[in-house]
N, C-alpha and C positions, 0 to 999 in steps of 0.2 A: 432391345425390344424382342432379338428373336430368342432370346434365353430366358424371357419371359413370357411368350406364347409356349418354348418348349419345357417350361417349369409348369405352367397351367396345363398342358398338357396332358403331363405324366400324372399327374394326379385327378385329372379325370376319369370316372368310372364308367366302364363297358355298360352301354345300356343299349337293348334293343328295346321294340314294339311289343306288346304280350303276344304271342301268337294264337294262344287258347281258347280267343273270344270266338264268337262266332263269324262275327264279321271280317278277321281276320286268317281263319280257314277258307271262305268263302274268295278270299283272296288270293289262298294260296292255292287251293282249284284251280280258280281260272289262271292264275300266271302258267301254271305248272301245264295247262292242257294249252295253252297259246305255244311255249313252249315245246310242248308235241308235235305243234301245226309244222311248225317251223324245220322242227328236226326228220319230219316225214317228208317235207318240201323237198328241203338239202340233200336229202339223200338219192331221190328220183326212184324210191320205189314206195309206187301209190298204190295202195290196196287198203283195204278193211281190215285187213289180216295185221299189216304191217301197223297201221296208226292206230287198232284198239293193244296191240301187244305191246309199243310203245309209249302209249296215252298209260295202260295198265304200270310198267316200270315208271315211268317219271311222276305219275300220280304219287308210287308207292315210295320212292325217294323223298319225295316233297312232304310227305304227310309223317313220315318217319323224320324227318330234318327236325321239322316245326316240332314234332311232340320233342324231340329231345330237346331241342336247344327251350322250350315254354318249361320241360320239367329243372331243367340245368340254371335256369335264366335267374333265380335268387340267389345262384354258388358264382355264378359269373357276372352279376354285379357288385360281385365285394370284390372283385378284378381292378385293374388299371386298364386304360380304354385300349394299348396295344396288346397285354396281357389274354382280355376278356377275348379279344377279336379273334385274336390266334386259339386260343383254344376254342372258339367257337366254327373257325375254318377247320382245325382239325376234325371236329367232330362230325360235317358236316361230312369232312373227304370221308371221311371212315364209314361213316353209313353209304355213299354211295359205290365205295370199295367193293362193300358188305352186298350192298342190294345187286350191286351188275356179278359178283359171284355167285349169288344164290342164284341169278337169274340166267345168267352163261351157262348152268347145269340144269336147271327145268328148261331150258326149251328145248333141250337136246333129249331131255330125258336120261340125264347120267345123275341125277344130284343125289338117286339112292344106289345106285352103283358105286358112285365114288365116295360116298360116305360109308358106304359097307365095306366095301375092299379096304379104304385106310383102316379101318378100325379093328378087321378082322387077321388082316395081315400086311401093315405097314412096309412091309420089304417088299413085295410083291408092285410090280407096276399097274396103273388104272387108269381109267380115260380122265382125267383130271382135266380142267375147265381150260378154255383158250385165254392162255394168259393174258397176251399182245391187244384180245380183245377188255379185258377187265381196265387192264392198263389204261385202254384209251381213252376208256369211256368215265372211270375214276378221275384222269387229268381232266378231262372234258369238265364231267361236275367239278372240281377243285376251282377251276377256272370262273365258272358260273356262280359256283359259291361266294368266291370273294367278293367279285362284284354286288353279287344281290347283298351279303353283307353288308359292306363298302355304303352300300344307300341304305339299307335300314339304320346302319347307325348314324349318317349324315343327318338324314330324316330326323328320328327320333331326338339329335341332339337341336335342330332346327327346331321342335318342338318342342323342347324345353326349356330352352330358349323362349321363346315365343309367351309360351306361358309365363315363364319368371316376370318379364316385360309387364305380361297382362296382368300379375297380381301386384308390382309395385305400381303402376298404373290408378289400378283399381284403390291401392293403400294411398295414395295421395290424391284421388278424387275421395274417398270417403274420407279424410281425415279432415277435408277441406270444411269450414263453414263459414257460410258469408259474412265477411265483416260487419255488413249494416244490419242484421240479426242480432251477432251479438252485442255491438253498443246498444241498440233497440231495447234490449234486454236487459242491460247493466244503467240504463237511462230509466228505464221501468223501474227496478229494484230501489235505484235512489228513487226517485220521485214516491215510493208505497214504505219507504224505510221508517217517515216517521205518522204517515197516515195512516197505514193499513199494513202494518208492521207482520202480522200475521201472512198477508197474502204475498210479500215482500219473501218469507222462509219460503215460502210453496214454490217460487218464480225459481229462488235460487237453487231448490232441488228439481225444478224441473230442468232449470238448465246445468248441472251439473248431472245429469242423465243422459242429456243430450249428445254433453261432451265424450262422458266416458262411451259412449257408445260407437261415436264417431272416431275413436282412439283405439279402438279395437280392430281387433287384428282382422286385416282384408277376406274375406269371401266364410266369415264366419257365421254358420245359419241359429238361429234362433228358434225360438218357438212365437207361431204366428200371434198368439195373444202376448207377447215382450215383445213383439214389433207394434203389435196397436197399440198398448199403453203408450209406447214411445211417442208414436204419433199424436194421442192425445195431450201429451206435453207439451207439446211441441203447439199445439190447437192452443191450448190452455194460455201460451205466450202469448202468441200473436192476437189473441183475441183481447188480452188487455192493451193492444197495442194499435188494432185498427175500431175497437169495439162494436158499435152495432152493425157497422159496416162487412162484419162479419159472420156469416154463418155456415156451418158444417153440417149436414144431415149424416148420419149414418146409418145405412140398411147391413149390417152385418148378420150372417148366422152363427149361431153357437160354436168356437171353435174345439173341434174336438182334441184331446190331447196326445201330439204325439207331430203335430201339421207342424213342420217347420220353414223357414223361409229365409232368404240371405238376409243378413245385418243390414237397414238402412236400405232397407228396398221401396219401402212403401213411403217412409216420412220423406224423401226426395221427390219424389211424385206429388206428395202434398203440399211441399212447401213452394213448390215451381207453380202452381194452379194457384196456388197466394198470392208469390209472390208477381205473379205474370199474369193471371185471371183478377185477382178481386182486388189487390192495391193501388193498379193503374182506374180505377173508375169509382167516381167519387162518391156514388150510390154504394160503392159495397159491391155485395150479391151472394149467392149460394156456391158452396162448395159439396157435390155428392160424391157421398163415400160407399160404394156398393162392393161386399166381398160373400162370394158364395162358394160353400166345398160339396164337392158332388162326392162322387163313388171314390174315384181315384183323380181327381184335377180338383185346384183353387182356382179360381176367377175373380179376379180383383179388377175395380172400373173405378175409377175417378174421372168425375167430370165440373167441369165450371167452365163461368163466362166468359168470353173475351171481348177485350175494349175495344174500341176503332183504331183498326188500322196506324193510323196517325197519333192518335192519343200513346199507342204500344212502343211505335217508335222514338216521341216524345221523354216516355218514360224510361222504360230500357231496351235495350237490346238487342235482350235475349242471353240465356246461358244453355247453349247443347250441350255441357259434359253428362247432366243427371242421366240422362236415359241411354249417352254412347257407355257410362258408367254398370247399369244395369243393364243394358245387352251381354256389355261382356262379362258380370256375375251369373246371367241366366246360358251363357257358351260354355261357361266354365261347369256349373254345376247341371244341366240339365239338357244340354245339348239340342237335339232339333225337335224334341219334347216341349218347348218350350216356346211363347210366343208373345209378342209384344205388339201389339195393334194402335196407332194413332190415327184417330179421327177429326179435322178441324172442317168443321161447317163455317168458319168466317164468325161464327157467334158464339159458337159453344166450342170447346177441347177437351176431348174424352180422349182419354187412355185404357187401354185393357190389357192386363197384363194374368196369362194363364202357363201355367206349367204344373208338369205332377207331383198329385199329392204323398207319395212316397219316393220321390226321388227317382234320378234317370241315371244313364251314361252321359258322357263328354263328346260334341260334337259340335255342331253346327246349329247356331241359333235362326231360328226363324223367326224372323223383322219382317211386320209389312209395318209402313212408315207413310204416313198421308201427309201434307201442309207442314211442317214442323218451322212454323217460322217465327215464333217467339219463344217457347219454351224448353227447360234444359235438356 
C-alpha cells in the first residue's frame, strides 16, 4: 500500500491555484498586509513609519512571488509534484533574497553608492548591504514560503479532487434513465409497430436521441435550441404514453445563436414535473414551459400541478438526484452567477432556473430551495 501511494505520488503534477485572477490578487493583499500586522506587532516598534515601510516590502514580495510563480505556473506543471514544489520554493527564496537586498540599500540610501562603487572600481571597498540582515529576513520568507506553498498545493489538489468526484458524479446521474420510461417506450413502439408503423420510426428516433444524449460525456454544454428539440422528444414520448392527460404549453423566445446551456439540463426538469406533477393525477393537467433571454441571462421556469399529498406518496416517492444533479453542472460551469429557485405552493411546483447568457467563472452556486418534497 505505501509503495503504491508512493508510486501515485511521484507521478503527480505540481499544480497550484492561478494566481493572475483577480480574485486571487485580492487575496494575496490581504494575506500579505495581515501578514504586516503581525510582523509590526512582534517586533514592538509601533509607528506609521514602521508598518507603512514594512506593509510597502511585504506587499512588494508577495506581488512579485505571485506574478512569478502565475507567469512559471504552465513550465511547473509539466513538473512532478516534489519537483514543481522545490522549484517553486526556490523561486520564491530568491525573490525575497532579491527584494530584502534591494531593500536593506534603499532605506539607508547606499543602493546607488554600492552599485556605483562596485561597478566603477570593484577592488575598492563600499558600504555593501547588512548581510546578517538579508540573511534573516530571506530565511524568514523561505520558511513562510513553504508553508503558504505547502497549502496551496494541498488545497488545489483537495480541489481537484473534489471536482473529479463531481463530474463522475454528474456522469452517472446523467447517464442514468429511468427504467419505466424506457420499457414505456419500447412497449409503445411494439404496440404502433404494426398500426402506425410510421409513428413507431419517429418514437424510435426520438428515443435513440434521447440515449445518445444521456451517453455523452458529463458537463457538456450545447446549444439552447438542441436542448429544446431534446425536450420536445422527450414530450413527443410521453404524450403517446399518458395522452390527453397530457399537455405542455410552451412560451419560448426566439433563441438567438450562439446561447448554450449544460447537456440534459432542462429535459430533467421536465420529465420530473411528468413524471411527479401530471402522472400521479388521473385528470392529467398542464405542464408550462416558459424560457426568456434578456441582455446577458436566460430564465428558464417550468411549472405544473401537484397531486395531494397522499395520492404523491401513494405513487412515488420522490427522486432528488435531478436538480442535486444540476446544481452541481450550474457550480461547475457558472458559479455564483447562477441560480436555482424552487417554489412549491402545495398545488402548483415551479422551478426557475437562471444563469448567464455568455458564460461565468467557477464558484459557488446559488440555491434558494423551497418544499422540495416530491421532486428529483
Amino acid at each position: 500500500m505505501a509503495d503504491t501511494e508512493d508510486a501515485r505520488a511521484s507521478t503527480e503534477r505540481f499544480e497550484i491555484p492561478e494566481l493572475c485572477s483577480v480574485s486571487a490578487l485580492v487575496a494575496v493583499v490581504i494575506s500579505a498586509q495581515l501578514l504586516t500586522v503581525v510582523i509590526v506587532l512582534l517586533s514592538g516598534a509601533l509607528s506609521w513609519v514602521t508598518f507603512g515601510v514594512t506593509s510597502l516590502f511585504v506587499q512588494w514580495v508577495a506581488l512579485v512571488s505571485a506574478g512569478t510563480l502565475c507567469w512559471l505556473r504552465p513550465s511547473l506543471s509539466r513538473l512532478s509534484a516534489a519537483a514543481g514544489g522545490a522549484c517553486a520554493w526556490l523561486l520564491v527564496t530568491a525573490v525575497v533574497a532579491l527584494c530584502a537586498l534591494l531593500a536593506e540599500l534603499a532605506l539607508d540610501g547606499r543602493l546607488g553608492q554600492w552599485v556605483g562603487s562596485t561597478v566603477t572600481d570593484p577592488l575598492l571597498p563600499a558600504s555593501g548591504p547588512d548581510w546578517p540582515m538579508v540573511l534573516r529576513t530571506t530565511l524568514v520568507g523561505a520558511i513562510l514560503a513553504g508553508m503558504l506553498l505547502r497549502y496551496l498545493m494541498v488545497q488545489q489538489q483537495l480541489r481537484d479532487r473534489e471536482q473529479g468526484e463531481l463530474r463522475l458524479r454528474v456522469q452517472a446521474l446523467q447517464s442514468r434513465i429511468r427504467p419505466h420510461f424506457l420499457f414505456n417506450s419500447m412497449n409503445i413502439i411494439a404496440s404502433l409497430i404494426e398500426t402506425d408503423p410510421r409513428t413507431a420510426e419517429l418514437v424510435v428516433e426520438d428515443l435513440s436521441e434521447l440515449f445518445r444524449a444521456s451517453l455523452n460525456e458529463a458537463g457538456n454544454q450545447v446549444s439552447l435550441q438542441e436542448e429544446l428539440d431534446l425536450c420536445e422528444r422527450y414530450v413527443r414520448i410521453e404524450q403517446l404514453r399518458l395522452g390527453k392527460r397530457l399537455h405542455v404549453e410552451w412560451e419560448v423566445d426566439a433563441v438567438p445563436h450562439g446561447v448554450r446551456i449544460p447537456l440534459l439540463t432542462i429535459q430533467p426538469l421536465l420529465e420530473n414535473a411528468i413524471y411527479h406533477g401530471i402522472q400521479p393525477l388521473p385528470e392529467g393537467g398542464t405542464v408550462h414551459v416558459r424560457l426568456q433571454i434578456e441582455r446577458d441571462r436566460v430564465n428558464i421556469e417550468i411549472d405544473n400541478p401537484l397531486p395531494p399529498p397522499t395520492a404523491a406518496k401513494r405513487s412515488v416517492q420522490g427522486n432528488r438526484m435531478a436538480l442535486a444533479n444540476i446544481r452541481s453542472r450550474l457550480e461547475v460551469l457558472y458559479g455564483s452567477e447562477a441560480e436555482l429557485a424552487v417554489h412549491d405552493s402545495g398545488e402548483r411546483y415551479r422551478i426557475r432556473l437562471s444563469y448567464p447568457r455568455n458564460g461565468s467563472g467557477k464558484g459557488e452556486v446559488g440555491v434558494k430551495a423551497g418544499g422540495d418534497r416530491r421532486h428529483g
